[in-house]
C-alpha positions in Angstrom: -134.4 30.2 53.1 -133.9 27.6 50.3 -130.7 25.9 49.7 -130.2 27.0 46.5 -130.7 30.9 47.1 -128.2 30.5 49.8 -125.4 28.8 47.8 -126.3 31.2 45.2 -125.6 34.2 47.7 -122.5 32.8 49.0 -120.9 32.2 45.4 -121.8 36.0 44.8 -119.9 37.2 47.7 -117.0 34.9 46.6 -117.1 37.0 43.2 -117.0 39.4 44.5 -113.9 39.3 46.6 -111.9 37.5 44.3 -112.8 40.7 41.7 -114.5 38.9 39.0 -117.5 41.1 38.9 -115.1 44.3 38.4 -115.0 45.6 41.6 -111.7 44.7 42.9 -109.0 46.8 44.9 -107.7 48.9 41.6 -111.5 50.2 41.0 -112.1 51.1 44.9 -109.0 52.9 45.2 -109.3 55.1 41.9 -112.7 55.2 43.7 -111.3 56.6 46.8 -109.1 58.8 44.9 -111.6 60.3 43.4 -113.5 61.1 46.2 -110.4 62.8 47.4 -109.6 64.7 44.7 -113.5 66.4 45.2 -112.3 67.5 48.9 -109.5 70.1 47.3 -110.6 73.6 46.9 -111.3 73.9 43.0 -108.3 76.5 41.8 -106.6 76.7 44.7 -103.3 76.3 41.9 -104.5 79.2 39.8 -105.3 81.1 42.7 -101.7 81.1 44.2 -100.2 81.5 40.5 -102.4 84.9 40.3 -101.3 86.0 44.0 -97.6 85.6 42.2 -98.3 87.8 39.3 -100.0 90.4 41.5 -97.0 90.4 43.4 -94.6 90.4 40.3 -96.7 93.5 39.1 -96.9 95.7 41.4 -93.0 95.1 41.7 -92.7 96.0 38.2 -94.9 99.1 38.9 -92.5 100.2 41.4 -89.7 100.1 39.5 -91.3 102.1 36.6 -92.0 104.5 39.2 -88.7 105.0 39.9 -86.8 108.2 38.6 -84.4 107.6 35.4 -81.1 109.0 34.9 -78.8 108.1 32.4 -75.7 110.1 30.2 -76.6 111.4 26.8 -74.2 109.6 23.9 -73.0 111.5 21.3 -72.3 110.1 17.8 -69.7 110.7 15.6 -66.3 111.9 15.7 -65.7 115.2 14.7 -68.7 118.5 14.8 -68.1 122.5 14.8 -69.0 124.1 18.2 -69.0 127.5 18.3 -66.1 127.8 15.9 -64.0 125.1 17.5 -63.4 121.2 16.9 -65.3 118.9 18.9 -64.1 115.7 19.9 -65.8 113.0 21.1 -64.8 110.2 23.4 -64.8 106.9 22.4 -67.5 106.0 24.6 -69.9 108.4 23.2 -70.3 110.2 26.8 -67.8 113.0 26.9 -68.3 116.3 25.1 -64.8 117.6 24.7 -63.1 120.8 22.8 -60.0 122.6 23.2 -61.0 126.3 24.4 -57.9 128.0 22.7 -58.6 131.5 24.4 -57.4 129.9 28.0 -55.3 126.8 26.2 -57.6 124.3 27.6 -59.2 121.2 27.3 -63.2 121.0 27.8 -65.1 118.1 28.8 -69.0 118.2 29.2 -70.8 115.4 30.7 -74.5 115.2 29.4 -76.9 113.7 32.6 -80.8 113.1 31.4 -83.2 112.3 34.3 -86.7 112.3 34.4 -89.4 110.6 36.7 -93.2 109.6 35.1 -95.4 110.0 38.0 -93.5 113.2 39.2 -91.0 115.9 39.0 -87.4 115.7 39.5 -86.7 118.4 42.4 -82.5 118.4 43.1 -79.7 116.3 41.3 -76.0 116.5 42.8 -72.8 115.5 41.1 -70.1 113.7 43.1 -66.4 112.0 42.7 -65.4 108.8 44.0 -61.9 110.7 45.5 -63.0 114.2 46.1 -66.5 114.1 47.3 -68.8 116.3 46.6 -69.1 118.4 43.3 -70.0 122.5 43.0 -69.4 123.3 39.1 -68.5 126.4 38.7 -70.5 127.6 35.5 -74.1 127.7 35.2 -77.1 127.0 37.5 -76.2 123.1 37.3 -77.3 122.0 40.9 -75.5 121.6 44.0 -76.7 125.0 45.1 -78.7 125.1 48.2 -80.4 128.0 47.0 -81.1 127.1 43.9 -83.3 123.6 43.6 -84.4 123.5 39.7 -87.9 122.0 40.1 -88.2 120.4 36.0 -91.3 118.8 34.8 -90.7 115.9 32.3 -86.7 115.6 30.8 -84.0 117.2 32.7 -80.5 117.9 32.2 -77.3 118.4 34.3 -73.8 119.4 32.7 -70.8 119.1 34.0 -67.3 120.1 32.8 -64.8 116.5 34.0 -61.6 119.1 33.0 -62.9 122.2 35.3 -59.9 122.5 37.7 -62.1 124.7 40.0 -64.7 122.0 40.4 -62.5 118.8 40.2 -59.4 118.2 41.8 -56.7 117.6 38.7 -54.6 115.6 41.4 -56.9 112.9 41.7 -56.2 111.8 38.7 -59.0 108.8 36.9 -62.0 108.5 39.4 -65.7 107.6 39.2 -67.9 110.7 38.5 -71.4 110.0 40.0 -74.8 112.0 39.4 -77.6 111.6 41.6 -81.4 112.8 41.5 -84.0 112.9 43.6 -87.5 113.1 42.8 -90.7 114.6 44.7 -91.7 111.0 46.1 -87.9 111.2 48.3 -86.8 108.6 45.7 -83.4 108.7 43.9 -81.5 107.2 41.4 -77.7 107.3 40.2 -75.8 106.9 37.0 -71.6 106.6 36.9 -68.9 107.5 34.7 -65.3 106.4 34.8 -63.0 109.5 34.4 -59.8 109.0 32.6 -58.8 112.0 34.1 -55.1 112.4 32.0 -56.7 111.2 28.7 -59.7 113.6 28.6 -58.0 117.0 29.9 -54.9 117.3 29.2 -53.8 119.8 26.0 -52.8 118.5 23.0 -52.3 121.1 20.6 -54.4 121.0 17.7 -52.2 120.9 14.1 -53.2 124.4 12.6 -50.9 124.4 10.1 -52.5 124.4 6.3 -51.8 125.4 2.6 -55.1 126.0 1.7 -58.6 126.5 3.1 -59.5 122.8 2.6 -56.9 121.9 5.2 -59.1 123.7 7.9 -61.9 122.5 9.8 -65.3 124.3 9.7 -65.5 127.8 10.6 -61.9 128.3 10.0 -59.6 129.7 7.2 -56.1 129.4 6.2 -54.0 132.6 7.0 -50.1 132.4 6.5 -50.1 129.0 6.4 -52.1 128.5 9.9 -55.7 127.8 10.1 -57.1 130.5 11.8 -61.2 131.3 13.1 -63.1 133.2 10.1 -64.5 135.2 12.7 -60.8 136.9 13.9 -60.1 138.4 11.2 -59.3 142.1 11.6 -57.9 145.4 10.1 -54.4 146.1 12.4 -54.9 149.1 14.6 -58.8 148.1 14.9 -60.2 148.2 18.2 -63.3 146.1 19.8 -65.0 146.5 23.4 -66.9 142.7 24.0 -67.9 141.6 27.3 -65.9 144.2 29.4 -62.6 143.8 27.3 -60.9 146.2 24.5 -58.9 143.8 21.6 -56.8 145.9 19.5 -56.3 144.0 16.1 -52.3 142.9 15.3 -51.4 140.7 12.5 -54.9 140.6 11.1 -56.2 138.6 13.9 -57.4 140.4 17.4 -55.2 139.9 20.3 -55.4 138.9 23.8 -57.6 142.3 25.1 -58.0 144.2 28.0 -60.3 145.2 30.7 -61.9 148.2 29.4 -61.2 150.9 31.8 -63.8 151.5 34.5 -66.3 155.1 33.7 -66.5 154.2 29.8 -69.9 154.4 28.6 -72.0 151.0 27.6 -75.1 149.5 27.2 -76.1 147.1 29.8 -79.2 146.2 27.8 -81.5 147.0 30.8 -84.6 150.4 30.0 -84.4 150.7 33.7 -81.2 151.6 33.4 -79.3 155.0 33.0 -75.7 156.1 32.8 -74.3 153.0 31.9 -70.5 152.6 32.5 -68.1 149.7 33.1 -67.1 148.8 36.6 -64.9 146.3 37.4 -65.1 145.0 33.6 -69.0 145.1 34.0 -71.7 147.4 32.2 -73.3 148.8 35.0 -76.5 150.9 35.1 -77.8 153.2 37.7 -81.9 152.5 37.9 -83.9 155.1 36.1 -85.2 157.4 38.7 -89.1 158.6 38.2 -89.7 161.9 39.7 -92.8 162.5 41.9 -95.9 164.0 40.7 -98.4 166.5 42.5 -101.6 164.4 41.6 -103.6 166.9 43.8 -103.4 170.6 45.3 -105.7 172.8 46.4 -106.6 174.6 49.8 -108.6 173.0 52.5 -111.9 173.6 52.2 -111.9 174.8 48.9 -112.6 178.3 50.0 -110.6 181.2 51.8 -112.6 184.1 53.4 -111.4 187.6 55.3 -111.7 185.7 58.1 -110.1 182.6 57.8 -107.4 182.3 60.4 -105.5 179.4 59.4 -105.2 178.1 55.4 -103.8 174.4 55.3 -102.9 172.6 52.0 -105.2 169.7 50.8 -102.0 167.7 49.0 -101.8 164.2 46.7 -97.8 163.9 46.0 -97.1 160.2 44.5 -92.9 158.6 43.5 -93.2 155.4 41.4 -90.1 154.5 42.8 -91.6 154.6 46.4 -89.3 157.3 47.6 -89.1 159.0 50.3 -91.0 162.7 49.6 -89.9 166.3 50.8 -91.4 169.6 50.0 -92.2 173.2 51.3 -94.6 175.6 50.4 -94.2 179.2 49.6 -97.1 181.6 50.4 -97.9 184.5 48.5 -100.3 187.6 48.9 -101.4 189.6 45.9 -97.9 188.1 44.2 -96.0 189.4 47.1 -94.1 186.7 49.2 -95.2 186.7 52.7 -93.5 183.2 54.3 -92.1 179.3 53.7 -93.1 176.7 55.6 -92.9 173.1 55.0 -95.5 171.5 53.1 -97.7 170.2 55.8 -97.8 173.0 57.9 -100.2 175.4 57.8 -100.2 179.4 56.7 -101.4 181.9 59.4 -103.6 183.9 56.7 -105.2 186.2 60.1 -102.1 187.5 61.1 -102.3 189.6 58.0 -104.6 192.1 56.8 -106.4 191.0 53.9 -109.3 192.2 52.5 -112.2 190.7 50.1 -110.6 190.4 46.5 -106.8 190.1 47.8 -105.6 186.6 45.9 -103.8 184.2 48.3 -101.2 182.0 46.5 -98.8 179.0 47.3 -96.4 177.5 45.7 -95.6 173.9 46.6 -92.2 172.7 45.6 -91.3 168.4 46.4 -88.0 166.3 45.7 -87.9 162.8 45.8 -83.5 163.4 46.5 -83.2 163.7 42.9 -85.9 165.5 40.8 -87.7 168.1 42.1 -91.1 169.0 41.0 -93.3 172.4 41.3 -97.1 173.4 41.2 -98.9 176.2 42.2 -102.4 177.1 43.9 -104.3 180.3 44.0 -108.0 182.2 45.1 -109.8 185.1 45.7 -109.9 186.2 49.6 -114.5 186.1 49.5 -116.5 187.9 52.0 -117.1 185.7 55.3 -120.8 184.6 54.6 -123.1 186.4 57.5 
């Protein structure tokens, strides 16, 4: 080799190092990072933020899956129920009235469930102080033998002020309804109880000088507002759920259990003699007597020398009672013998002759109606 190509090779590799051509250390290392950067897995970051949002999903899906239970508000301050004045808590959650027939205060809690992707199968009501809940009105759960299985919406009552079902004595406490749904999922919703506020009686101001004075449904009466509906002629009588009221001073009085044996109407067709027992309307099932679908003899013929004549018999009772009966055997009219329907008439004791009639009469009782029917041929020649 040449001088000059040498010294011209050497001064290219000093460039070169000193980084005058461009290629110094920033360039090889954005170099080497770029190589690196190739190596990673392209979307490994969108891959893990998709596995997260999977995961948040299916979360969500659960939840909605979930059965929902929550306590109907009311709005408002003041409706008619049933001729009474409704008041409403301030929360919006009680139902409350004063029942002035039994001077009482009553308090309805409103529970709505319901459960998308199934069927709410048993909800139970409980208190923070006295356990576990059994109302005593209605077929509002907590009965073993009674699970309400409810497509869609479904509602549970519960009266806070029913001494029966809640312990006045424990005074404010946390009312709790739970429901369970077909998965064996359940959910809960709470209500604090101001025991003392929401049940005890506080007698309503009646007093009034004119109709306007009165809530809805009632009337002014002597200075008292009174319910439209009570009004009476003194001396009048009323029989209404197993009590007798006897009108005094226009208005109908406390009543009285109507005396058991007095004819009512329990409402039932399958029902006869009606009478109050106890303060109920109670019926006595309509009996249907039984009915001779079929009598004749057996073998559909009787000759002079037929020995034995036995009864071919179709007796039916819609009612499915039991069925008892005898048969009374005649000879030319004459009575001959009674024997019990499925036993058999010894026609060769007797001498009979071709043309006699034979005749039975075949009488059955289901214990309480008794029906009849009768069966009768002409004795024929035995065929040779």
């Amino acid at each position: 080799m040449s001088q000059k190509p040498l010294l011209a090779f050497v001064v290219g590799l000093i460039l070169v190092s000193s980084g005058c051509l461009g290629f110094g250390d920033e360039e090889l290392e954005q170099q080497e990072n770029d190589n690196n950067e190739k190596q990673e897995p392209v979307g490994e970051t969108n891959m893990t933020s998709l596995e997260k949002r999977i995961i948040d999903l299916e979360a969500k899906i659960a939840e909605y899956e979930q059965p929902k239970v929550y306590f109907q508000e009311f709005k408002g301050d003041d409706v008619s129920f049933s001729g009474s004045l409704v008041n409403l808590a301030d929360d919006g959650n009680l139902f409350c009235y004063y029942y002035e027939y039994l001077d009482e205060n009553r308090c309805n809690l409103a529970g709505v469930s319901y459960d998308v992707n199934g069927i709410i199968v048993e909800f139970s009501w409980e208190s923070s102080k006295g356990g576990k809940i059994t109302p005593t009105y209605g077929n509002y759960g907590n009965s073993d033998a009674g699970v309400v299985y409810t497509y869609g919406t479904h509602g549970a009552f519960l009266n806070v002020c029913d001494a029966e079902a809640i312990d006045p004595s424990h005074g404010d406490q946390i009312i709790t309804l739970t429901v369970y749904d077909n998965d064996g999922n359940s959910a809960s919703v709470s209500y604090d109880l101001d025991y003392d506020s929401a049940c005890t009686v506080v007698e309503p101001d009646n007093t009034c000088a004119s109709d306007s004075d009165c809530p809805l449904g009632t009337i002014c009466v002597g200075g008292v507002c009174i319910d439209d509906t009570n009004i009476c002629v003194d001396g009048e009588q009323m029989t209404d759920g197993g009590w007798v009221y006897t009108c005094v001073g226009g208005q109908w009085g406390p009543g009285e259990p109507v005396p058991d044996g007095t004819a009512c109407d329990d409402g039932d067709p399958d029902t006869e003699y009606d009478v109050y027992t106890n303060g109920t309307c109670v019926g006595t099932p309509v009996n249907h007597p039984p009915e001779i679908h079929h009598l004749v003899f057996a073998g559909g013929f009787v000759t002079n020398e037929t020995d034995y004549v036995c009864l071919d018999l179709n007796v039916v009772d819609e009612d499915g009672d039991a069925i008892t009966g005898d048969a009374t055997w005649l000879i030319n009219g004459v009575f001959e013998e009674s024997l019990s329907i499925d036993e058999c008439f010894d026609l060769g004791s007797y001498n009979v002759a071709v043309g006699d009639e034979l005749s039975v009469q075949v009488t059955v009782s289901d214990g309480v109606d008794t029906v009849t029917a009768t069966h009768a041929v002409i004795i024929e020649e035995e065929p040779e």
